[in-house]
C-alpha positions as MATLAB code, in Angstrom:
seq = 'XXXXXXXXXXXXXXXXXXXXXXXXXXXXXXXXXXXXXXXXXXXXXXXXXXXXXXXXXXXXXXXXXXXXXXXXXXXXXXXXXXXXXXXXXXXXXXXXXXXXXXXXXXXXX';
ca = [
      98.992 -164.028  -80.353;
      96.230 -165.071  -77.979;
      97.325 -165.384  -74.547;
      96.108 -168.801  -72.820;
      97.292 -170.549  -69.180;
      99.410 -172.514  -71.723;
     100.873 -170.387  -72.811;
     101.344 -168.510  -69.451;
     102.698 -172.972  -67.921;
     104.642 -172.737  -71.500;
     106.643 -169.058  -70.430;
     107.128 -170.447  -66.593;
     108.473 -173.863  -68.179;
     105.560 -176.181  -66.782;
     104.594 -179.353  -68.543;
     101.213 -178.767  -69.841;
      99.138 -180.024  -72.197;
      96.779 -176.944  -73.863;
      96.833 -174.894  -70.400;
      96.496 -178.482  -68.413;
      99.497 -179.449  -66.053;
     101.583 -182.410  -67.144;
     101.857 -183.784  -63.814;
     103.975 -186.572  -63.195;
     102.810 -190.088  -62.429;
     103.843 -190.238  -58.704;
     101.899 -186.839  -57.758;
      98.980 -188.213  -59.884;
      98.589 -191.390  -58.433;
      99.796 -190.809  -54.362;
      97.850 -190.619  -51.262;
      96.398 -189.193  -49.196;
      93.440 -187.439  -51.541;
      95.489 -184.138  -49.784;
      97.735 -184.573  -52.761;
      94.752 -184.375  -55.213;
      92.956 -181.184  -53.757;
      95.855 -179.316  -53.561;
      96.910 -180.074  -57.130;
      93.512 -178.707  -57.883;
      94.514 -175.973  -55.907;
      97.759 -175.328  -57.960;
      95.799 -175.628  -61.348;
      92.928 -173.486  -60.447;
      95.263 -170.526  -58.839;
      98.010 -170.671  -62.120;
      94.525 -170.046  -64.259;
      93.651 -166.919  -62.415;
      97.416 -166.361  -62.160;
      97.572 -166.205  -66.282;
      94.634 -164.320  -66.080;
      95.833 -161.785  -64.448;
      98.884 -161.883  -66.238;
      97.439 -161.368  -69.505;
      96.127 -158.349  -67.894;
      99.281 -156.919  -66.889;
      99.175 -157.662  -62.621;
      99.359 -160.439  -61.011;
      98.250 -160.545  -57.269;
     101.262 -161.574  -54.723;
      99.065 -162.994  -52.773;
      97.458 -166.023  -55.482;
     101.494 -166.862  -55.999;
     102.184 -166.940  -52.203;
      99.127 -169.301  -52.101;
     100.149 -171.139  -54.913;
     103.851 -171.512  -53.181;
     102.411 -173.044  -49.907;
     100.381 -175.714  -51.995;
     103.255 -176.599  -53.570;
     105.425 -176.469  -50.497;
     103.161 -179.137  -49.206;
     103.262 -181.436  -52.378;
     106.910 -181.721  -51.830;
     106.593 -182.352  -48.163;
     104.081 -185.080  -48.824;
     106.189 -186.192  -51.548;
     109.162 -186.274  -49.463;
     107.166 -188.360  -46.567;
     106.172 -191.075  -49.412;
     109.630 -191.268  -50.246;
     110.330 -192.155  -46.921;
     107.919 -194.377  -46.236;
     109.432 -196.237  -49.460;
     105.985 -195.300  -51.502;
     108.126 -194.917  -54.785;
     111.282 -195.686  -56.492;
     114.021 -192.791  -56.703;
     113.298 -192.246  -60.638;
     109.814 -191.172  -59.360;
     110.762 -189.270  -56.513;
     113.812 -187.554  -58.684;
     111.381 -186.772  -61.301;
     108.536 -185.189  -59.222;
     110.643 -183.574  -57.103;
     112.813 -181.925  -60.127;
     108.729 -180.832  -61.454;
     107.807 -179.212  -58.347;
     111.168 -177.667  -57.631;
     110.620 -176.273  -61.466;
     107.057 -175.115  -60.233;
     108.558 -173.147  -57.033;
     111.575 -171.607  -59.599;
     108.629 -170.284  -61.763;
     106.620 -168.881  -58.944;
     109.899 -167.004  -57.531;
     110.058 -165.074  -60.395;
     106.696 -164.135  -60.589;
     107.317 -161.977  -56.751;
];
């Protein structure tokens, strides 16, 4: 079997689609463009992150990085909730994907 970041989003139980994160609709579409550079952030650092998988060590310090991005996802997410920027099925839904995310990246430390 050939090892791929889907694969690697597949094994930590992230929605992709062929090594792409399924993100849901809320973190796709909300402000501020924050919320878009760090899921680049996310993507770009779980590729090296497979990478380095594949090859057998992973560096603590990509996953820590990866952690604080999504840390601050849910933050903003939690703010747009506030501010009554979605409906609960959104929030309940993105939050239950990045709370998946952070479960992954705990068991890659």
């Amino acid at each position: 079997m050939t090892f791929t970041t889907g694969n690697f989003l597949d094994a930590m139980g992230v929605a992709n689609h062929g090594g792409q994160i399924s993100w849901p609709f809320e973190l796709r579409v909300m402000g501020p463009s924050e919320v878009t550079d760090l899921r680049r952030q996310v993507e770009g650092l779980l590729q090296v992150t497979a990478t380095q998988a594949a090859h057998g060590h992973v560096n603590l310090r990509l996953v820590e990085a990866t952690r604080r991005a999504v840390d601050r996802l849910d933050l903003l997410l939690q703010r747009d909730k506030e501010r009554g920027g979605l409906g609960m099925t959104s929030y309940e839904d993105s939050k239950r994907f990045l709370d998946q995310l952070k479960d992954s990246l705990n068991l890659l430390q």
